[in-house]
Every structure is written in structure tokens, then in C-alpha cells.
C-alpha positions in Angstrom: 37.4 2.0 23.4 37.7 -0.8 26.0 33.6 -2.1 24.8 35.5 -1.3 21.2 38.5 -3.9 22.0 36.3 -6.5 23.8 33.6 -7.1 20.4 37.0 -7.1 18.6 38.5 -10.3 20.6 34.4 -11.8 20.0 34.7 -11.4 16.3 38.2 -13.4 15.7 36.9 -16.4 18.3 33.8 -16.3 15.8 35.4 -16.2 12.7 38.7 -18.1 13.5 40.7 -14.3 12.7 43.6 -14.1 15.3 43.8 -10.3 13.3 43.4 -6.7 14.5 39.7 -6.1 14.9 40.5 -3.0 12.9 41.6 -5.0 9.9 38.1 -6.7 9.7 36.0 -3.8 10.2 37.7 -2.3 7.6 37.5 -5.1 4.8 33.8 -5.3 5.7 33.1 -2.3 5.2 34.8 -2.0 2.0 32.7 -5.1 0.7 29.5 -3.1 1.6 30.5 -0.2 -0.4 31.3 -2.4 -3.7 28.1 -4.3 -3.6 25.4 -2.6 -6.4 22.1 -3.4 -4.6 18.8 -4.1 -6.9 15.4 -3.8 -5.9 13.9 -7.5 -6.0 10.5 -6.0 -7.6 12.1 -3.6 -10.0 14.3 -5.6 -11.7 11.4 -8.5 -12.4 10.0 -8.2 -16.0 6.3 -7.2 -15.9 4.0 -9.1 -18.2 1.1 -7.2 -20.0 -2.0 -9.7 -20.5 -4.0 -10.3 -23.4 -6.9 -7.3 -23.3 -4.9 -4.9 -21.7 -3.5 -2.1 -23.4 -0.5 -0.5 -21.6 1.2 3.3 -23.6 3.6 5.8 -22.4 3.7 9.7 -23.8 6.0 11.3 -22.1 5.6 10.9 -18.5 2.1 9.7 -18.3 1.2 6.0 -18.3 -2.2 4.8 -20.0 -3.5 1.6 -19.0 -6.6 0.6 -20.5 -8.3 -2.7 -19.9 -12.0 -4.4 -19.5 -12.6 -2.4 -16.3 -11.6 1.3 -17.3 -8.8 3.3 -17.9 -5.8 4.5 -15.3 -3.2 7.4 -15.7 -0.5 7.7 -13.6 2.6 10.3 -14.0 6.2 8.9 -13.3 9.1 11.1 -12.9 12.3 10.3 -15.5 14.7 8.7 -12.6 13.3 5.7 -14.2 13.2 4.7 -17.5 9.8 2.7 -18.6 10.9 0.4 -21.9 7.9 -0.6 -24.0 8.0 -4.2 -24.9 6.0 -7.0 -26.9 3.5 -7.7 -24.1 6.3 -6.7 -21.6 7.8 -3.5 -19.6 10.7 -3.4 -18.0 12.3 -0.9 -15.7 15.7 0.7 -15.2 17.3 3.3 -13.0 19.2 6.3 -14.8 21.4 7.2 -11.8 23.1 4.8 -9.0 21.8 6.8 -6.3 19.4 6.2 -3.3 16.0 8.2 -4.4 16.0 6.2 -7.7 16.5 3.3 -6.2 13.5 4.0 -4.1 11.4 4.8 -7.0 12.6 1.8 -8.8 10.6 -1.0 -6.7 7.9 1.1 -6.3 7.4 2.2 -9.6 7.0 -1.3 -10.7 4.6 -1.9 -7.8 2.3 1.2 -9.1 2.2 -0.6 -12.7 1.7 -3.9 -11.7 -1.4 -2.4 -9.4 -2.7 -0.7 -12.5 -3.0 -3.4 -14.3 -4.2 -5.5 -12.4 -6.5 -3.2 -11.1 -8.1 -3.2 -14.7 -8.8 -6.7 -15.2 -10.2 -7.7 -11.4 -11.1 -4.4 -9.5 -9.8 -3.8 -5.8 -12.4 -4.3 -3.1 -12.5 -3.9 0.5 -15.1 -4.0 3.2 -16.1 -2.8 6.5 -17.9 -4.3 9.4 -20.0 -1.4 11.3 -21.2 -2.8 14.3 -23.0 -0.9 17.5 -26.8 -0.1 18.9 -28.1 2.4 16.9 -25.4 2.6 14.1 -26.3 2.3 10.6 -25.4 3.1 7.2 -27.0 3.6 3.9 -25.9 4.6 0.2 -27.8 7.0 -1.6 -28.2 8.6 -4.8 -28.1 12.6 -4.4 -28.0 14.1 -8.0 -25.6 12.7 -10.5 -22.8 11.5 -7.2 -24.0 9.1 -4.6 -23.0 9.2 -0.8 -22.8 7.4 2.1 -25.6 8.3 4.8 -24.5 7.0 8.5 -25.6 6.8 11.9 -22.9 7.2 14.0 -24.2 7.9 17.6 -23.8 11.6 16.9 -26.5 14.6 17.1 -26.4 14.6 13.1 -25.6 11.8 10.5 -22.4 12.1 9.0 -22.9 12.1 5.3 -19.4 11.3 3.1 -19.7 11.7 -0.7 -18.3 8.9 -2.9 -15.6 9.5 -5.3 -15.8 8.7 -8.7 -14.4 5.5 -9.8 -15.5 3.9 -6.4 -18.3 1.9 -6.0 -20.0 1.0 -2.7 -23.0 -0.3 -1.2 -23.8 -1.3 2.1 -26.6 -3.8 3.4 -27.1 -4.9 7.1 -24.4 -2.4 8.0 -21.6 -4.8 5.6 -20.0 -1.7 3.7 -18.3 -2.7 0.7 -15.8 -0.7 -1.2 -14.5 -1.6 -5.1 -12.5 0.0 -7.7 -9.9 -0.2 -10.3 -7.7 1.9 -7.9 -5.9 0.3 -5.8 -4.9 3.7 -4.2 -8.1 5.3 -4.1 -9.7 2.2 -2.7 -7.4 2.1 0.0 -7.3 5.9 0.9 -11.1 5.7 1.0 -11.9 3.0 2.8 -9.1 4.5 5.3 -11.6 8.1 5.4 -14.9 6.2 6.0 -13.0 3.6 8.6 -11.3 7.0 10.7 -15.1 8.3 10.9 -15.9 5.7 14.1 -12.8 3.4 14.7 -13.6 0.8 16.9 -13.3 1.0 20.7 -11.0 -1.1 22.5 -14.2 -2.1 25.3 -17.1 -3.3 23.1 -15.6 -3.3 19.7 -18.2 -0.6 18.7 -17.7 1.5 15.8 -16.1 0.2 12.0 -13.5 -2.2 11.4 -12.1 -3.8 8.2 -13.2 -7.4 7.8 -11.4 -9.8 9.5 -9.5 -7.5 11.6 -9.3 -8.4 15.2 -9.7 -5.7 17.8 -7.3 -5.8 21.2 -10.0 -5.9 23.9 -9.5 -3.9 26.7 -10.9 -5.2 30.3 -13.5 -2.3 31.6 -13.4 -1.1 35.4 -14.6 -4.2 37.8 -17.2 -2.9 40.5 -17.0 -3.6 44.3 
């Protein structure tokens, strides 16, 4: 109560207020209550460009453009309006779980479609004695084939709407997912993630790796 009193006296030499700290507290948090908070990316209008063909049935979302097709499913606490080369976005309810789905909602659907006009692409720096990788075509899938410093080589099949190759141990990773380009490239990363000593093992481009000072001998 006393630390209570003492931030009290603080807050009227700040803001000029010779009343009550209770009085203040109170009238702030009144204003918090009354604000309506909007998500800065929800509320923005999302343009559709020219070659891209964006339609909602029910609660799926087709987005078809020069560099494949995307579904997604979104749940009804936000409503999807259908424009002329536009889609806006709206919450049904005032409440905290749609406005979490709000921004991110508009986030998936800008991703999609731009994911179907310039495809994602991420790469990976493999770098060690010994360690190598490879793609390679096994039936109608291909895979990855790497050396890894292990008794076996680890062998990781590619998904289907990723494309990867890898030359001089440069892996590269592309898609019109931005999802499944990311999650991927995570998998393949968390097979040998680099060690703190010599760097060894696979690291995203341009990531920097803390260094770790080894033991000094006498």
C-alpha cells in the first residue's frame, strides 16, 4: 500500500494532478475499456492483381494465378467480402479470438497471392568435411540425399509443390507456399543445425552463427 501511495504522489508531479492517485487509475482504466482496437493489417483493403483469380465457396478460398493454384479453409469469425479486384475483411463478434484471426487472416491471403505470382524461396548453406547433399529422382517423388557425418545418409522426401535443388552443397528451397516453404526448409535445417564451435552443419543464408570460444590448452 505504502509502494501503492508513493507511484501515486509520482504520477500527479508528472502529470500536474494534485488528485487522489485513485481518481486517475480509475479514469484510465475506463478509457482503456472504451477504446475498440483494430488490427492494422486487417482492416487494410487487399488488392487482387490483374491474372489472378481469387473465389470463395463456403469456407474454402481458391486462389489461382500464373504459378498454380492455393486452397485454404477460414473459419466464419471473419467475414471475406468479394470485391471488383478487392477483398476486404470484417470481424462478426467484438471479442479477442476474432480479433486474432482478423490480422492474420489477411496475412494468409495476401501470402497466397502473392505466393502465385512470384513463388517463395529460401536457401540453405551446408557447410562441414565430409557433408554433402544431392537431389534425386526416386520414382514419380524426388528426395534429398545427404551426408551428414552419420553411419547412414539421411534421405528426406520432397513434398509436392516444393521444388529444390542443391549444387556445391547451396540447397535451395521454392514454392508457391509460403507455409510449406517455411515448415520445410525448418525440417531439412533441424536435420544438422549448426554448431556454435566451427559453424558446422546447415544454416539459412545469411544467418550469422554466435561463435563459441573452444577449450584453450596448457
Amino acid at each position: 500500500m505504502r509502494a501503492k501511495n508513493k507511484l501515486g504522489v509520482k504520477l500527479c508531479l508528472e502529470f500536474g494532478n494534485s488528485r487522489p492517485y485513485v481518481g486517475l487509475v480509475a479514469s484510465h482504466k475506463s478509457d482503456i475499456g472504451n477504446k475498440n482496437y483494430m488490427s492494422r493489417i486487417g482492416k487494410q483493403t487487399i488488392q487482387i492483381p490483374e491474372g489472378v483469380k481469387v473465389s470463395l465457396e463456403g469456407p474454402t478460398l481458391t486462389v489461382v494465378g500464373p504459378k498454380g493454384t492455393l486452397k485454404k479453409d477460414f473459419r466464419d469469425d471473419v467475414t471475406i467480402t468479394m470485391g471488383d479486384k478487392v477483398i476486404d475483411l470484417n470481424i462478426k463478434r467484438n471479442d479477442k479470438f476474432s480479433k486474432s484471426l482478423w490480422g492474420t487472416y489477411a496475412s494468409h491471403i495476401k501470402n497466397m497471392i502473392q505466393g502465385v505470382v512470384t513463388p517463395y524461396q529460401k536457401k540453405l548453406i551446408l557447410e562441414g568435411v565430409g557433408f554433402k547433399s544431392e537431389v534425386k529422382q526416386n520414382g514419380e517423388h524426388k528426395e534429398f540425399n545427404f551426408a551428414l557425418g552419420f553411419s547412414h545418409p539421411v534421405i528426406v522426401k520432397i513434398p509436392e509443390g516444393i521444388t529444390a535443388t542443391a549444387e556445391k552443397n547451396n540447397i535451395t528451397i521454392s514454392g508457391i507456399d509460403k507455409e510449406l516453404v517455411g515448415s520445410f526448409t525448418a525440417a531439412v535445417r533441424a536435420l544438422k543445425k549448426p554448431e556454435p564451435y566451427k559453424g558446422k552443419g546447415m544454416r539459412y543464408e545469411g544467418e550469422v552463427i554466435r561463435r563459441k570460444q573452444g577449450k584453450k590448452t596448457v
